[in-house]
N, C-alpha and C positions, 0 to 999 in steps of 0.2 A: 357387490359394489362397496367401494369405502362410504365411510361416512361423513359427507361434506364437512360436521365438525372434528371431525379432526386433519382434513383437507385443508387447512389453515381457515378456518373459519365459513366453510362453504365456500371460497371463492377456486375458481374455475384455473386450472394451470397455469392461465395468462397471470393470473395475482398472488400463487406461490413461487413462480420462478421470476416475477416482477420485485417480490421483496429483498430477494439476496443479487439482482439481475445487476449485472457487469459490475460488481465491486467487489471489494473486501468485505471482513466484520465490522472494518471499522467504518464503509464507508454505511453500510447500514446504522450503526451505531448513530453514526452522525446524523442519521436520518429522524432516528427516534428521539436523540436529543434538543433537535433542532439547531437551526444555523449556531455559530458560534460566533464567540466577538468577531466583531467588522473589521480586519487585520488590515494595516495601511501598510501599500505598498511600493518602496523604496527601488521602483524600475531604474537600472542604468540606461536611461532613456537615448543616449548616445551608439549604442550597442547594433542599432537592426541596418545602420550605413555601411558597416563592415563588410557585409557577406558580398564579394565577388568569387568569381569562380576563380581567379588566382590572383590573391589581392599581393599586394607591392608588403615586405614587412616594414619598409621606414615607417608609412605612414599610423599602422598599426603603434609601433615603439613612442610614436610621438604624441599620439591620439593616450594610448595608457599614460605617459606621464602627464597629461594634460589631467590626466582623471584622479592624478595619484588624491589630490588636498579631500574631492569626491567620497575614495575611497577609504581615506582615514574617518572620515565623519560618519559614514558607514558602519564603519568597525566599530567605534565610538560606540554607536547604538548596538552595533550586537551584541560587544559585551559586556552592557547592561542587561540586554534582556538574557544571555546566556547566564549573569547573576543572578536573577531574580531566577532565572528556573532551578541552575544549582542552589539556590537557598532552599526552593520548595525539598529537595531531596535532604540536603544536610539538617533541614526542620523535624521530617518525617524520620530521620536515622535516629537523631535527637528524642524527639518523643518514645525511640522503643529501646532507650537507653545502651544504645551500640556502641562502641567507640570508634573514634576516626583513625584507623589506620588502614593501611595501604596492603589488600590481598594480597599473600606469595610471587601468586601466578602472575599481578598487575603489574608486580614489580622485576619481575624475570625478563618482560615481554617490552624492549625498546620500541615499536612498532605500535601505532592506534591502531586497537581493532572493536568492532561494532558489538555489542555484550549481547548473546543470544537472549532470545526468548525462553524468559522463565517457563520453569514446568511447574503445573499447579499440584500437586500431590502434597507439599508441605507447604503454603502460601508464606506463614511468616518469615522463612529459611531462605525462600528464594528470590522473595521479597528483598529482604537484607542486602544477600550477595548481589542479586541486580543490582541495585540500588550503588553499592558499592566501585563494583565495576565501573558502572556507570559515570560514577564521581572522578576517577582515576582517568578513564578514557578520557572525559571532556575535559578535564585539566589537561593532560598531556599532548589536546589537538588545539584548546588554546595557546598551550606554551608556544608550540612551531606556530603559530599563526603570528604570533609577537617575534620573532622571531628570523619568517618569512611570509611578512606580511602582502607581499604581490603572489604570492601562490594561490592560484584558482584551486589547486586541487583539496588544498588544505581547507579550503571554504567550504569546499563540495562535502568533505569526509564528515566535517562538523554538523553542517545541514541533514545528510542522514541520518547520523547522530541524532539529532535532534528529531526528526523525525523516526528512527526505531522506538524513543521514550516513548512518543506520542504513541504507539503502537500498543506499546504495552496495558495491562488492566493499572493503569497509572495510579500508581503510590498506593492502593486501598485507602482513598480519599475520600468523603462522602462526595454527593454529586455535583454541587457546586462549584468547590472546591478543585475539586478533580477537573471541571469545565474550564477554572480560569487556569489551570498548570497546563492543563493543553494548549490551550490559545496562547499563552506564552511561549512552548515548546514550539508552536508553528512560527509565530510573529519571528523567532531566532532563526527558523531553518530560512524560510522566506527571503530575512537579511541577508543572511550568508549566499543565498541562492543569486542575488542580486547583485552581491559584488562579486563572488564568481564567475556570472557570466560578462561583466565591464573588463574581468582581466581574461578572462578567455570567451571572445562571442563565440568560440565551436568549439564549445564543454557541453554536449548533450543530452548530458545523464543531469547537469541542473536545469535545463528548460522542460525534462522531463518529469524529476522529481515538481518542480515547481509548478508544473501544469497538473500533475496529481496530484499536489494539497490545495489547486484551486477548484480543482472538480469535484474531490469526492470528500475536504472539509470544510471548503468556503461557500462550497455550492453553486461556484460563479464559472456552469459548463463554457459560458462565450468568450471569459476570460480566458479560461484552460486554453481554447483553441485557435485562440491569438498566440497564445506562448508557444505552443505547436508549431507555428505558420515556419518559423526561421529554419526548422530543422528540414523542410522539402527542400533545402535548396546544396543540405551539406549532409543530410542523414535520412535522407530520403528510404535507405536499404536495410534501415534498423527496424525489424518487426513491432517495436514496442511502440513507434509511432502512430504506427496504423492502426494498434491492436487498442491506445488509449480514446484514437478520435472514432473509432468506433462504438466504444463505448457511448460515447459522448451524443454522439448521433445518435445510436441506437435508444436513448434514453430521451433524447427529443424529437425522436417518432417516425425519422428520416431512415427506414427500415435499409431500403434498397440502398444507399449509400453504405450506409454500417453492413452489409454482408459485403461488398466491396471490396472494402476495407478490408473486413475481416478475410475474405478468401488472398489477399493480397499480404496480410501479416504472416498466413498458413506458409504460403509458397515462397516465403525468404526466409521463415525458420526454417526449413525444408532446404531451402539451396545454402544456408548457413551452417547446419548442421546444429543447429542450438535446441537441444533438448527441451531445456527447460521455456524457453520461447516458443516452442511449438507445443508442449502441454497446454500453456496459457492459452495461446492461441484457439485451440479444442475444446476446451471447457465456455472460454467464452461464445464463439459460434454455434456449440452446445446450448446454451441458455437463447442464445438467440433463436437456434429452432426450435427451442421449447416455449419461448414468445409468443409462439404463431401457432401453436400447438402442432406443430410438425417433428409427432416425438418420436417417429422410428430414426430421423434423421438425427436427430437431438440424441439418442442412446448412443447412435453408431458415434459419434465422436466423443462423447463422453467415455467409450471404450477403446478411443484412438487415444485419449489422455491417459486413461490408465495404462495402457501399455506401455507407455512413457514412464513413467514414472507410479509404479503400484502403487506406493507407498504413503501417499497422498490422499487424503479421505474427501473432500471436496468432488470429486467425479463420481467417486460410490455414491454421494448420497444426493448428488443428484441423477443419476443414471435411476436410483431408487425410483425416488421418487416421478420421474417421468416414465417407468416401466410401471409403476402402482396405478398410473390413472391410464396407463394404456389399456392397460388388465391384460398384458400379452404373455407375462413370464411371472405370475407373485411369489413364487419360492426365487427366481434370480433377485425379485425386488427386495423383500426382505433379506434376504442373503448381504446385498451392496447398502441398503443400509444397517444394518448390523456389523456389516466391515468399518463400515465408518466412521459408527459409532466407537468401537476399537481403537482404529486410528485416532481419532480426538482425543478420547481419551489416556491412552499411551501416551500423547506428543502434549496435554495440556492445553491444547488448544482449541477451539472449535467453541461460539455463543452460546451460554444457557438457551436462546432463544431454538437454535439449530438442533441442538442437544435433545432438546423436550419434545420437538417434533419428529424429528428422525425415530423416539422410540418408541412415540402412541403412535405410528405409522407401523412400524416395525409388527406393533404387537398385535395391531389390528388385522395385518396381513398373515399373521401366523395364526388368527384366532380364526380365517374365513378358514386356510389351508384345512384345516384341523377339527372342520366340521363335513 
């Protein structure tokens, strides 16, 4: 038998696959840092009249101009707060004595595009050029937003903008610090999200981002699933709908709704043909049987995810890990997490927290194997 410490502290399957259970890193993150500033929120509160099954456009044309003075004052505010976030970057370039000019590649590229995720092997290096990119992108999705200031889509591109930042190990800030550059990164996607949807009420991808930065960094699950509600009536057949209100459910206890749910996100990636929505789809209903301690069920889709997509260390390591407390396979458990470990490591990515356990797991299962 493993040893309950390093089991995550003795606690029982239901409280290791509870601490990374239907989020990201970061929404753990968020968990450990606790709530973040109380971000107000600038609803186009005129917005949820719209949705008919085949609305008339006059009155749509008329209703946005009515909103136009709305959505300037809006903008107003976002970009302020999109200054104060780009100061935090142009502060921190500043302090490591970089100069401001504009990468090759930034300037080749007419086109916004979202700056990947640094790889951590040289931190200051990649640091920099994030940082960089970063500066260039959000300038040049400003510009067209001045521009073409009734573009929903331009609002949307900025907002996850805004939101990749917040993604990132933000700026190598100390903690504080780092806490308020977040809260300003969100408070700017939020705006943008906001006027977004007053100029397009069936823009999807901003009630969905928007309902993900109310769930998994404001914490405010009832509010996420208000923001939800408008999409049953025009995006009803997008798996990410289902796949976020199950989380959500599933994390307020309402079990049998969230597999629901979830069996219902499976079976539209599935008849969509969307890869990467039906990974997701796996891993989470994966965690879900591993909630209930139902881990042969909890493996078998954790290995329908990898077959999706190998390349992805998330499903190794928990496949590991719910094979380790099964005691059904410990060479295949060690095996998936040692893969995993790999993976993270190669891609940069992956928690110190997830890191440290996957390899006193790893080694303890090599050290039973091996006696």
């Amino acid at each position: 038998m493993l040893r309950p410490s390093l089991l995550l502290s003795g606690s029982a399957l239901l409280g290791v696959l509870s601490l990374f259970l239907m989020g990201s890193e970061w929404s753990w993150l968020a968990r450990r840092q606790g709530s973040l500033a109380q971000l107000p929120l600038q609803v186009g509160a005129a917005s949820f009249g719209l949705f008919e099954d085949e609305p008339d456009p006059t009155p749509l044309l008329i209703h946005q101009a009515q909103l136009q003075e709305q959505v300037e004052q809006l903008e107003q505010r976002s970009r302020l707060h999109q200054q104060q976030a780009h100061q935090i970057l142009a502060d921190r370039v500043d302090r490591q004595g970089i100069p401001h000019r504009t990468p090759i590649a930034a300037r080749s590229s007419p086109a916004p595009t979202l700056p990947a995720r640094p790889r951590r092997q040289d931190p200051t290096l990649s640091h920099v050029a994030s940082t960089l990119v970063a500066r260039n992108s959000l300038a040049r999705l400003t510009e067209q937003i001045a521009q073409e200031p009734g573009n929903a889509q331009l609002y949307l591109q900025r907002a996850q903008h805004f939101w990749s930042q917040s993604q990132e190990d933000p700026f190598a800030l100390p903690q504080l610090e780092r806490a308020s550059a977040i809260a300003q990164l969100l408070q700017a996607a939020l705006r943008d999200l906001n006027i977004a949807i007053v100029l397009d009420p069936y823009l999807k991808e901003a009630y969905l981002l928007k309902s993900k930065i109310e769930y998994e960094r404001l914490q405010k699950p009832d509010l996420a699933l208000a923001t939800l509600s408008p999409l049953d009536r025009f995006a009803y057949r997008d798996p990410q709908l289902h796949l976020l209100r199950s989380r959500i459910w599933a994390e307020q206890g309402h079990l049998e709704s969230a597999f629901d749910v979830a069996h219902l996100a499976i079976e539209l990636a599935q008849q969509n043909q969307n890869k990467a929505d039906l990974f997701e789809a796996y891993v989470h209903r994966g965690l879900m049987w591993g909630n209930i301690c139902e881990l042969s069920l909890a493996i078998q889709d954790f290995g329908r995810a990898i077959e999706l997509l190998p390349d992805r260390a998330e499903p190794y390591y928990y496949r590991g890990i719910a094979a380790a407390y099964a005691g059904s396979d410990l060479q295949q458990a060690a095996a998936d997490l040692g893969r995993a470990l790999v993976l993270w490591r190669a891609s940069g990515t992956g928690s110190p927290a997830r890191l440290e356990h996957a390899e006193a797991i790893r080694m303890q299962l090599w050290q039973q194997l091996h006696h």
